[in-house]
Every structure is written in C-alpha cells, then in structure tokens.
N, C-alpha and C positions, 0 to 999 in steps of 0.2 A: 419412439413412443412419448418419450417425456416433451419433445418439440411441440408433438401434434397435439399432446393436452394443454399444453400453456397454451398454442397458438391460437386453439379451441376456446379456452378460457377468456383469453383475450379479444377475442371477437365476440364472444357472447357479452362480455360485461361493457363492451364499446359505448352502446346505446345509455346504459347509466353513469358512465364517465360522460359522455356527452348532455345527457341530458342536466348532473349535475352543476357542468359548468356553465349552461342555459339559463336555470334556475339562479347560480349565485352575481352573472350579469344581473341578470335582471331586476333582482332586490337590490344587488345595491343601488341600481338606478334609480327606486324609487324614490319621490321628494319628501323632505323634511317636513311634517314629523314621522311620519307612516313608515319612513325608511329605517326612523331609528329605535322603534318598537321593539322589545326584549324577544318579542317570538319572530319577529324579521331577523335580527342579531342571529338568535341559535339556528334558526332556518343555514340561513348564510355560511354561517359556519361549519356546516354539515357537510351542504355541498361543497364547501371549500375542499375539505378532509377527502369525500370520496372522488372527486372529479382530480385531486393529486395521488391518490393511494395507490399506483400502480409502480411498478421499474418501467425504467428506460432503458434504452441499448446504444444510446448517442454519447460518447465523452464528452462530460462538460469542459468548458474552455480551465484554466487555470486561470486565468485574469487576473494576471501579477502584475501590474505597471509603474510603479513605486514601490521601493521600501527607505524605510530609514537609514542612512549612513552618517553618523558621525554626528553632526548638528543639520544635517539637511536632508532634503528626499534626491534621492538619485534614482532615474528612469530606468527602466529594466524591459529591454523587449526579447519574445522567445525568436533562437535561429535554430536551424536546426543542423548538426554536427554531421551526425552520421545517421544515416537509413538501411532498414534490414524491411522485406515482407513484414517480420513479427514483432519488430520497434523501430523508436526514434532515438537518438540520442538528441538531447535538447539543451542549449547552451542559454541559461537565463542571464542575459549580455547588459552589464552595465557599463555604457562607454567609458561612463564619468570619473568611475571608480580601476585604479590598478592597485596593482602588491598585494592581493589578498588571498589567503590560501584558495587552491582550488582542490573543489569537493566533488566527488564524482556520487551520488544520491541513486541507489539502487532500491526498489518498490520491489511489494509483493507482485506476484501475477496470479490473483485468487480470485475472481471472480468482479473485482472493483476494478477502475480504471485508476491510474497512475494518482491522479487528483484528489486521490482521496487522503494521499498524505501533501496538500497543499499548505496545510499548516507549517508540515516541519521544514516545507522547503523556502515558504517565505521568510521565517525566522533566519533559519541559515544564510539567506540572502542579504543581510544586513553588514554580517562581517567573513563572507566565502564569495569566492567565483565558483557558483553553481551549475553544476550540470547535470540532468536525468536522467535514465532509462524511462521512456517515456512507452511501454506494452500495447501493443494490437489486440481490438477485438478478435479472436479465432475464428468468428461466423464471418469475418471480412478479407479471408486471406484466403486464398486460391490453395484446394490442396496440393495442384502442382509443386509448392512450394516445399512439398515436403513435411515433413513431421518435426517437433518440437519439444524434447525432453529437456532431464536435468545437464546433458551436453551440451545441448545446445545452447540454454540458460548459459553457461558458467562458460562458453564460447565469444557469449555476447558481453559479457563484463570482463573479459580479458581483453578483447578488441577494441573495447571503450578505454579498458586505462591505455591498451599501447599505442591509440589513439590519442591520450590527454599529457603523457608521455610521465619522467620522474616529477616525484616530491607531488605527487596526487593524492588526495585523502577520499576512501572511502567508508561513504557511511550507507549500513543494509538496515531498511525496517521491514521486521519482521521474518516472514518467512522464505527472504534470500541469504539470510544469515548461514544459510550451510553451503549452499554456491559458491555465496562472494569468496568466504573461506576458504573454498578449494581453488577457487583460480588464485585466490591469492595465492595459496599454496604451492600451485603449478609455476607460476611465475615464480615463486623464491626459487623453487628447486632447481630450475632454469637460468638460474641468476641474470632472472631478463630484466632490464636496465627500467619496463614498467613499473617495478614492485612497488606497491604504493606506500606513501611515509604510515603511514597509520589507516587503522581499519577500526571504523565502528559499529558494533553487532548491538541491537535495538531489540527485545524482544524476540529473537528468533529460536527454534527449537533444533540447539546441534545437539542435546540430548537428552530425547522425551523419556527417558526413561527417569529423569530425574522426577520427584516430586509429582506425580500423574496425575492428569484432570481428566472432565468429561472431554473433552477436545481427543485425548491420547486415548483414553479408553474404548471412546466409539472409533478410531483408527486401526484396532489391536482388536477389537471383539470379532470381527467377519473377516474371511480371506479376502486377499484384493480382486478375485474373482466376483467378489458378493457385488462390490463397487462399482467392478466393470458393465456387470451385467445392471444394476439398480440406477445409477447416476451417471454415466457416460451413454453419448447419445450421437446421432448425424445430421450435420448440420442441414435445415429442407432446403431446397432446389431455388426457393427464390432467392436465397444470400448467395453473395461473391464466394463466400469459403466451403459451397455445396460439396458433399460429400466427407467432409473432413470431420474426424471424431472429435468430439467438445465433451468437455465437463462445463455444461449452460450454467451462464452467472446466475439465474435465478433458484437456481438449486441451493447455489451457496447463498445465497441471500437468503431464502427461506431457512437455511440450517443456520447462521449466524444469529436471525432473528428469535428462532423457536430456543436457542440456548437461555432467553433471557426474556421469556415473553413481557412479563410483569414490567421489566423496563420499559418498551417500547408502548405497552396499554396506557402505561405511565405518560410517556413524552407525548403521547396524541390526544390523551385527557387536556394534559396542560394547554398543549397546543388551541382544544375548543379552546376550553376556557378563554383564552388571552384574545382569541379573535372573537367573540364575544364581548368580552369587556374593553376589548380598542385596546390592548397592547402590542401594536403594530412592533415594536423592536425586539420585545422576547421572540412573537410566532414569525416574525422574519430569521431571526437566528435558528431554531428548530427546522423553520420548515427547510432552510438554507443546510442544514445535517440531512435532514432525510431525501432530497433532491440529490445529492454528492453520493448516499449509501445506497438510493435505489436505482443510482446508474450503475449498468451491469454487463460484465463481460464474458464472452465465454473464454475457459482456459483450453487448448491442445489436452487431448486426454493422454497423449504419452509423457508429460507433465506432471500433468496433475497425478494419473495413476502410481508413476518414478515416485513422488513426493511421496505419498501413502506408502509408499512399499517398503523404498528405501532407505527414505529419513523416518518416519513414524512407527512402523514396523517390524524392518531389519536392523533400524540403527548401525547403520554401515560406518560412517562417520566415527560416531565411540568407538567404536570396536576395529578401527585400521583396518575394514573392508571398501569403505568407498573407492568409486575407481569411473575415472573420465577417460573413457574410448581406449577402457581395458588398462588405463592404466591408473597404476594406487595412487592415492591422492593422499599426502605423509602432510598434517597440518605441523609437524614438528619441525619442517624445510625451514617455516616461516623465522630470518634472523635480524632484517631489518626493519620491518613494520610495525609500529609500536599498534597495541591492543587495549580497544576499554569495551565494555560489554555495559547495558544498560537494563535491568527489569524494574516492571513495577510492581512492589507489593502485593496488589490486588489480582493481578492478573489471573484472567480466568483461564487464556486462549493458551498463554506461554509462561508455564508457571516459574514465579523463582527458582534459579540453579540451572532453569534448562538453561539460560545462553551463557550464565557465568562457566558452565562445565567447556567451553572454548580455551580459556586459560589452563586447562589440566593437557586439550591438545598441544596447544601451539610450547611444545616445551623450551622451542628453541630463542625464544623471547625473552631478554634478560629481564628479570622481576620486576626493574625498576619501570619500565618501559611498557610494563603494563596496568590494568587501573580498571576496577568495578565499581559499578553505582546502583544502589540500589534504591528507588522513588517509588516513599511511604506515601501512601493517599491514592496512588492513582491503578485503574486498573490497566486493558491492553491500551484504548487509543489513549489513555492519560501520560503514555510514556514519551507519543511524540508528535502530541494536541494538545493542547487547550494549555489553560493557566499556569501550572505546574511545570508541563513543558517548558514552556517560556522563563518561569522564574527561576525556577529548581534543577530541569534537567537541562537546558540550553547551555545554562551558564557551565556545567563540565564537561559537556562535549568543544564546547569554543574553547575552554584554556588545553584539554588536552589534544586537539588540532592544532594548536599555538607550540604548545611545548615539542611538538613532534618534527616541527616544522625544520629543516635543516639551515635555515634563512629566516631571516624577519625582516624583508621587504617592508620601509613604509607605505601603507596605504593614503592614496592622494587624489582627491577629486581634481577632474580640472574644470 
C-alpha cells in the first residue's frame, strides 16, 4: 500500500515536475533585460524549488578524486574489495600515499545511501587508508537472496575486518554502533587475530534508554507489530528485489524531515532567496545537502524491524541479552581494542550518554585505552559533517587512531 501511494503520487505530480523545469529553461533563456526582471528571478526560482523537490532512488556517485596529504593533493580512486547482493566493501585507493592507518568506515543502513556520510569519509582520507561498507538499495536485490537482519549486518563487518586482516581501525556512524560492537565483541571472544586496534562509535544508540527523545519515545510507544503493519511494505514487480519486504527510504525521509519541519521551511526559504538574488555558491551548497538527503533507499525490513525491537525497545545490548545466531554477544570479551565514543551536545536523533553507555559495557578495556568526546555546538550530522567536524571532532578521532596504532609506519608519498 505505501509503494502504490508514493508510485501514485509520483506520477501524478510528474507533469508539474516537468512542466516546472520547462518553465525555469525557458526564462532563463530569455535576453537581457527581460531576463533579469525581479518577477523573471522569483518566477525562476520557484520552478527551480518544485521541478527538484522530489527523492530519488539512484546512489549518488561519492566523487572523491583528491584529498589533501601532507603538503600536496594525492589522487584517490574507488576499487572495490569485496561484494555481497546487500553491499560493497570499497577501498578509497591512494597509490601515492603508504604507512597510514587503515580504517575500515561502517555507515548506517536507514534509508540514506552510504554517501551521505561523504564528509566524514573525505576528511579521514587525508590521514587513513580508507575503506567502506558501501549498502544496497533493498528494492534492487533479488529476494532469492535471502533476508537481511541484525546477523547478518554484524556478518558483513566481521568479513570485512577478517578481510582487512590486524591493526584495522574501525570507525561506526551512527546507528552501526551496536553491530560494529558486537562483532567486535565476537571476534575478541574468539581471539581472532581480526580484532581491530580501536573502534570508534559516532553517535550511535547502544543504550536508548539513556537520556530519551522523541526518536526513542516514538520507538517504545507502539508494538513492533504497529511498524510492521504501518511502515513495512513489498517491493512492486517492476524492481529487481520484487517481492522482498522493505522499510521504503521515503518513509524515513519523510519521518526524519517532519521531526524538524521548521528547519527544512527554513533551508528552502533561504534557498528562494539566494537564487533570486544570484547567490549561486550558498544555493549550490543547500541544494548540494538536499540532493545527497533526498536520495533514498529502501532498508530489509527484517533490519530495520531487528533495529526497532531489539536495540530501541528491548535493549538487549544493556542488559547482556543480545545474541548473534543464538549466541550472547558479551561486549566485556573486548581486551584489545582501544574505545572512543563521540556525541554531540545537541543531538536530537542520539541523545548524550546513549553511545558513551559503550564504556560501562566493554569492561574489559583497560581505562586508559579508552576516551569520550563530547562536541558542544553541534547536533546529529554536526558530529560527523560540517565545520566542527573538521576542526573539533576530527582532530580526536586521528590522534586516538594514532595512539592505538601498534606501529607508526612513516607515511610517504612517492
């Protein structure tokens, strides 16, 4: 039902997407002066606004081809490591540069594609050998394939580190934070020679019982029966992954949006404005956010439902109930992986404490070896976007993947 009203929706409003991006050719075509009239401008501008206001369902590219190393720009092209149906792993390959730690970068799987934390991953690219989890649309994956829970998640980022082999760092944003954890877990208890040097938990809710928002609260108010039946849905017959149950990216897109409408009324006022008055570089960076947020994927709903159930709900995790394929998942195993946990003040999605309450698990972590940050000013994506990022929280996650390092290879361009 929810397929067929979006698909409904979107073909009815086809016609004034199209017609509005008819309309904003066409004025701007027109010649000087007639072109540059204040009611041409807000015309323009309108259609701008409506002929983009829709999601997309296509990954945009990551288009990393440089970053800065040292005093120079060193090339960066994507290869790809490993392939699953439900992901990539993705090796962002700078020939030029060796001896730098390698990071292995785990993304939510919520509705967004991987690229929407390309901030954090180009930053890191300056002083890491980076690697992704790079997630599948669900509407594109054959259900042959199978179903796709929190097992299988926490499957796929143990394959990847025994894939990337020792002295791996990984860093989770957001809501892999309880995964990564556990396979890390799985591996210490295993004393598999994967265990990575350090783990960075971004954001993530290993226990919402801390500190509660509207995020927890609407998790915790309806059974997960209410979810299944309200928001999970099948995918239609014309995608590759026909039949397979989704939680549609547009659902969450619409719930992440509606948390905070005033903001986004906000950024598309701005947005007129500035293409109206010719500020091509501000409404090129907006529109550049809202293009990245309204590309949209769908999640596995035995996933997405796990998530709601297990971590929001049961809090299996706090409470020394979780368990991967029946077996307990003891975050206390963990004795060689040094731990930093990072929240922002503000944060609406993940409130303070949720991800610092990791340090109360992993008991078996000498104190010293562990390390909390907590970034005033910023709320969820300020912890690992934009300005602040870069200047405030960047700088402790690179010294404490430095400090953790068993080795301090020189890094050397050639």
């Amino acid at each position: 039902m929810l397929y067929s009203a979006y698909e409904m929706n979107r073909r009815m409003g086809a016609p004034l997407v199209a017609a509005s991006e008819w309309t904003a050719r066409a004025l701007q075509g027109l010649p000087a002066p007639l072109g540059r009239t204040p009611a041409v401008r807000h015309m323009v501008a309108a259609c701008d606004i409506l002929a983009n206001a829709r999601p997309t369902h296509h990954r945009p590219a990551f288009g990393i081809t440089t970053v800065p190393v040292g005093d120079r720009e060193a090339d960066v092209y994507e290869r790809q490591a490993l392939r699953t149906p439900f992901g990539t792993l993705l090796h962002f390959a700078k020939p030029s540069v060796t001896g730098q730690p390698r990071v292995l970068v785990v993304g939510p799987m919520s509705g967004h594609f991987t690229t929407l934390i390309r901030p954090t991953i180009k930053t890191l690219l300056s002083d890491h050998d980076v690697y992704v989890i790079d997630w599948h649309n669900a509407r594109d994956i054959p259900a042959s394939h199978g179903p796709f829970g929190l097992d299988q998640y926490i499957e796929h980022v143990m394959h990847a580190l025994r894939h990337l082999g020792p002295d791996t760092h990984v860093v989770a944003v957001c809501q892999p934070a309880v995964p990564v954890l556990a396979a890390v877990a799985l591996l210490a208890e295993d004393d598999d020679p994967a265990q990575p040097a350090s783990v960075t938990l971004m954001a993530g809710p290993i226990d919402t019982r801390v500190n509660p928002n509207r995020v927890n609260t609407s998790a915790t108010a309806k059974p997960l029966s209410w979810f299944e039946r309200r928001v999970v849905d099948t995918v239609p017959a014309r995608y590759a992954g026909a039949g397979r149950r989704v939680y549609p990216g547009v659902v969450q897109l619409t719930a992440f949006m509606s948390m905070n409408p005033r903001r986004h009324l906000t950024a598309h006022a701005r947005l007129y404005r500035d293409l109206v008055t010719g500020n091509a570089a501000r409404a090129a960076t907006t529109r550049a956010f809202y293009d990245e947020y309204g590309a949209v994927m769908d999640v596995p709903a035995e996933f997405y439902l796990e998530t709601v159930g297990r971590i929001f709900q049961q809090h299996e995790l706090p409470q020394g109930r979780f368990t991967w394929r029946g077996r307990r998942v003891d975050p206390g195993a963990i004795r060689h992986t040094a731990l930093l946990t990072v929240e922002g003040a503000n944060d609406d999605i993940c409130s303070p404490g949720q991800t610092e309450a990791a340090h109360r698990l992993c008991t078996g972590i000498p104190e010293e070896r562990k390390r909390h940050h907590l970034q005033e000013k910023v709320g969820h994506y300020g912890v690992f976007s934009g300005s602040r990022w870069e200047a405030e929280v960047y700088p402790v996650v690179r010294e404490f993947i430095a400090a953790s390092r068993d080795r301090e290879p020189a890094t050397s361009l050639g």
